[in-house]
N, C-alpha and C positions, 0 to 999 in steps of 0.2 A: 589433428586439425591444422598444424602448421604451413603453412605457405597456402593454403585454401583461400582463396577471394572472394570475395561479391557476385552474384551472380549478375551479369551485364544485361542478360537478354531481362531481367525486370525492372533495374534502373534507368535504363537507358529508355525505354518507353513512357517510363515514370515521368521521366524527366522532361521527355521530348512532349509527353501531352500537356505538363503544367505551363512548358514554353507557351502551348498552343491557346493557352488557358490567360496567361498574360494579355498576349498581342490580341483575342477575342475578346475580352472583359473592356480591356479599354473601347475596341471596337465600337462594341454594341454599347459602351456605358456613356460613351462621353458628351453625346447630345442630349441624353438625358439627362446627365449628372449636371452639363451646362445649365439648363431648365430649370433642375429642381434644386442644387446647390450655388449655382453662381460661376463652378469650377468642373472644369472637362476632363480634369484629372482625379476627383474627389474618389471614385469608385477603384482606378487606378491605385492611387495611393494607399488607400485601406486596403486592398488585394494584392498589393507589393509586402505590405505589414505581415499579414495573413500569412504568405510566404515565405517570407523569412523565419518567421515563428513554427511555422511546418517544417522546413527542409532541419532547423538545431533540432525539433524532434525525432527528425526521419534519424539524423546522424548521432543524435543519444541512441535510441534504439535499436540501429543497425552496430553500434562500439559495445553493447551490454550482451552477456550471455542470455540468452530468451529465456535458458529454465528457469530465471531468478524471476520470472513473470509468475511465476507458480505461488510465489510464496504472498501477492498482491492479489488472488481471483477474490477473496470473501470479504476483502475489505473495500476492493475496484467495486464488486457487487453492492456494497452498501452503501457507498456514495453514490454510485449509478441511481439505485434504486431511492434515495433521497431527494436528488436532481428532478426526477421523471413526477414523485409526490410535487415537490415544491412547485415546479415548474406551473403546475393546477390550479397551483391557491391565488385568487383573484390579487393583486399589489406584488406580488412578488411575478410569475410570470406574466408574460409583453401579449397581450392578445391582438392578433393583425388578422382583418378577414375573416372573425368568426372563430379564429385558431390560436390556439394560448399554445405554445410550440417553444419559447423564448425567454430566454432570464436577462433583461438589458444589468448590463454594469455599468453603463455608463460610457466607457472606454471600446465597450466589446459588445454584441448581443451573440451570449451565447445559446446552443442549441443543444440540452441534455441529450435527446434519441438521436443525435450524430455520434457523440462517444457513448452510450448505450447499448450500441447493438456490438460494435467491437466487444462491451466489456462482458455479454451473453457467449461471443465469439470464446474469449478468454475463458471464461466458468466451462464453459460445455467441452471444450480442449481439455482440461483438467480433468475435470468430474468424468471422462469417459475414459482416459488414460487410468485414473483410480479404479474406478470401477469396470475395469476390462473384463475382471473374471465370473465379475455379477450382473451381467449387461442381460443374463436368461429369463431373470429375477423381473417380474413386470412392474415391482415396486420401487425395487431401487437401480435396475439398468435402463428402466423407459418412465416410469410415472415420476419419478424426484426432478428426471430433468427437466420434463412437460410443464411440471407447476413450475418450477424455480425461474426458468425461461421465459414461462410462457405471461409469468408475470409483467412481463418487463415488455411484453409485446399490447398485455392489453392497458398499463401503463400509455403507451401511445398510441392507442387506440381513443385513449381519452382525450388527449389534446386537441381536435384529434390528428392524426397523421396517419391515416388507412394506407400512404403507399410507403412509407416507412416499416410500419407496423407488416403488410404483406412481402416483403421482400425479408424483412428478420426472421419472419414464419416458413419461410422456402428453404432461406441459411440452416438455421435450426434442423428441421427435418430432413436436409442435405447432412448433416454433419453426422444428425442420430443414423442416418440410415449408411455411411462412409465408417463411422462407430460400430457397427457390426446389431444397432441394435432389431433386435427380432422382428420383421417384416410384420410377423400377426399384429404387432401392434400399432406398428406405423400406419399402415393401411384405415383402420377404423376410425385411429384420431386424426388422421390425416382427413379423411372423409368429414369428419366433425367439424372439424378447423374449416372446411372450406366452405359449409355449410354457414358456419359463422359468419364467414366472413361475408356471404352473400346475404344474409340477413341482416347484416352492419351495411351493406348499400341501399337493402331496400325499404330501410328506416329511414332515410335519410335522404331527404329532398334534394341538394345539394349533392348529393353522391348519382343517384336516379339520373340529373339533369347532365351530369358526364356520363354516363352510359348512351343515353340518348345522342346527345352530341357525338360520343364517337361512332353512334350509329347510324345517324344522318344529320353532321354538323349544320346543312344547309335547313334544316327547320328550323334554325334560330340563330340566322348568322350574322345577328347583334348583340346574342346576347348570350346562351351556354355555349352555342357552335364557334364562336368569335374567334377564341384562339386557334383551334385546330383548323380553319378558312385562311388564318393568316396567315398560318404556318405554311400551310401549300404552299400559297403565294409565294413566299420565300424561297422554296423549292423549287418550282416552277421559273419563278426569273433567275436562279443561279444556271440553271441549265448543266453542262458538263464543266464548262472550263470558270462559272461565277463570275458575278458581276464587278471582281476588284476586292481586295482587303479595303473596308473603308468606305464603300462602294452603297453599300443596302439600303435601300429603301423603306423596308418593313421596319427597322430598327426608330426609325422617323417616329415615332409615337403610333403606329400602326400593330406591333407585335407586343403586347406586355410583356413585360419579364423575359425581355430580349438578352439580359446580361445574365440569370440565374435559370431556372425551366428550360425556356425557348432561347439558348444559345447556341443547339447542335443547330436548329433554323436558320440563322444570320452567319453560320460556320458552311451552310449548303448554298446560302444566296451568294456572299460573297467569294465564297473559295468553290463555287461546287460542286459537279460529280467528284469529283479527284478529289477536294481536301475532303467531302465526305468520307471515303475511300481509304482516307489517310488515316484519320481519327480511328475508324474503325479497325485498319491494321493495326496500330498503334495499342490499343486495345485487347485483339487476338492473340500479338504476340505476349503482354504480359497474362492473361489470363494463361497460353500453353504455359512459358514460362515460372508461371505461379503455382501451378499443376505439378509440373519437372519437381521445383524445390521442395513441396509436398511431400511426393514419392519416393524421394529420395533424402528425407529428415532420418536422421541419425533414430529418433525416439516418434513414439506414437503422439507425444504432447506436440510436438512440433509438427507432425502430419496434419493434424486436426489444426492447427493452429494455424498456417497458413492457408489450407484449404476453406478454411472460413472468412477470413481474412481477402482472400483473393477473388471467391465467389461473391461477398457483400459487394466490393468494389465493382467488378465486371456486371453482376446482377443488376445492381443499380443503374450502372450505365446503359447496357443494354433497354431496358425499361425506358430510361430518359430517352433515348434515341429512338425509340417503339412509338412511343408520345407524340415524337415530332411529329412522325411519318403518318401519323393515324393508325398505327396499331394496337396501340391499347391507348384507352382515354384515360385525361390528363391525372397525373398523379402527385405534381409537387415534389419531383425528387430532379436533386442536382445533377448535375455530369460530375460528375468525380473527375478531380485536377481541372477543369474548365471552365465551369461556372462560378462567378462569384460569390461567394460564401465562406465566413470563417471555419467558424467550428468545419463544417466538410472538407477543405481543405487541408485542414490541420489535422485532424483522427484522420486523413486518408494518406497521408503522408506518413503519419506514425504507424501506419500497418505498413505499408512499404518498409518502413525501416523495420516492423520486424520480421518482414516476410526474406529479408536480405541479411540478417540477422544467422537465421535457420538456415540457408542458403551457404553460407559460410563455413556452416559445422557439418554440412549434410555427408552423407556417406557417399562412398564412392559405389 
């Protein structure tokens, strides 16, 4: 492993999108942070905090050997799975909008199912490298990890967080099925799950009223359609070359949650066909990239372990940027490294470091 580096082609996009993530946050935050705090920097400065606190993680992570992450999966699981409880019980999680998501500290609001799905990432890397040679076994290579996992998914399904909670259901069933585990089984609970999950929207009036909306935002476009109508907008007047860093209009109190959701929007107004373009390279190259270190991990812990790790990240993204555009209706998930946000910020930078980590030790 000596003289082995970092691998450049995942830091350096890393790096280059949280840039992009600074100079947009104040962007789109500062007229409103004006408004609602007093200060054009308020969101600024807590997303410079945020940052900082990310990148000493990235760099603990990336100086540690990964396999000593081994010896952390059952106890990471149990504080995860603590976090996801508490978060539920009325005075201890922050309910905003119907959605108890939140544990405020005071200093921080953090968000358990941002470091949650990493720490499913973590167990299901372990538990499949252990059990490699009983993965035949439908009890203990496909159904231990179903409940163990899958806990943790309907965990946040209760808060609730349906686009969090489907995005760890894809990770999961990408990882079992990269795990070697047995197709017959994937297939049917695969089927189940997604059965579920269509029964968990059409319980739910609020979940219904974004189907509809991204089906034809313009039957209610004051009121479910709202964001996805303003989001075009934003679209539409950046054109190819955008109307200016600084520049957006939709930002104006016209696009909600201009600085966390709908940031890749005010990223297309102001910078965009091209900085669209950019972002999304940006993107591409770390997901190959994150693939590369994968395939090339020295051990099967560390295959599984960044390939989950690099899939949450890009998935996520991908998703968030689907939203903008009107491809899939709204779902409440950040851009990773761009949008406002502690906790996403921070667990997405600590998988960076550990995916740079792996990256280091990989084989030639």
């Amino acid at each position: 492993m000596e003289g082995r580096s970092y691998d450049a082609g995942v830091i350096l996009p890393a790096l280059f999108l949280t840039a992009v993530g600074v100079m947009m946050v104040y962007s789109t935050s500062s007229v409103y942070s004006l408004e609602t705090n007093g200060d054009p920097n308020y969101y600024l400065i807590r997303h410079s905090i945020y940052l900082a606190v990310g990148l000493v993680c990235m760099l603990v992570f990336m100086s540690i050997d990964y396999r000593h992450l081994r010896k952390l999966v059952y106890p990471a699981y149990i504080v995860g799975l603590a976090l996801l409880v508490a978060v539920l019980i009325p005075g201890v999680g922050k309910q905003v909008s119907g959605a108890r998501r939140w544990i405020d500290l005071g200093f921080f609001t953090f968000q358990p199912s941002e470091m949650a799905k990493y720490i499913v990432v973590l167990y299901l890397a372990h538990s499949l490298t252990k059990k490699r040679d009983k993965l035949d076994n439908f009890m203990v290579g496909f159904a231990s990890h179903i409940l163990v996992a899958g806990l943790f998914v309907i965990l946040i399904l209760l808060e609730p967080d349906f686009g969090t909670a489907t995005t760890l259901l894809v990770v999961m069933f990408a990882m079992l099925f990269i795990g070697e585990v047995k197709f017959k089984y994937l297939v049917p609970v695969g089927a189940v799950s997604a059965v579920f999950l269509v029964l968990a929207v059409l319980t739910k009036g609020y979940r219904m009223k974004r189907i509809t909306a991204f089906l034809d935002p313009w039957q209610d476009p004051l009121g479910s359609g709202y964001q996805a109508i303003q989001s075009f907008i934003a679209f539409s007047m950046g054109g190819i070359y955008g109307t200016g860093l600084g520049d957006s209009t939709q930002k104006l109190f016209f696009l909600p949650q201009a600085h966390t959701d709908f940031i890749f929007s005010i990223i297309g107004e102001e910078l965009g066909l091209i900085g669209i373009l950019i972002v999304i390279i940006g993107f591409t190259i770390l997901f190959i990239r994150g693939l590369r270190v994968s395939l090339r991990a020295p051990d099967l812990f560390g295959c599984y372990l960044v390939f989950g790790c690099i899939m949450l990240i890009t998935l996520q993204a991908g998703i968030n940027m689907a939203v903008a555009v009107g491809l899939f209706p709204t779902k409440g998930l950040t851009l990773p490294f761009i949008s406002y946000g502690g906790t996403s910020l921070i667990t997405t930078l600590s998988a960076i470091g550990i995916i740079l980590s792996v990256s280091k030790s990989e084989a030639k």
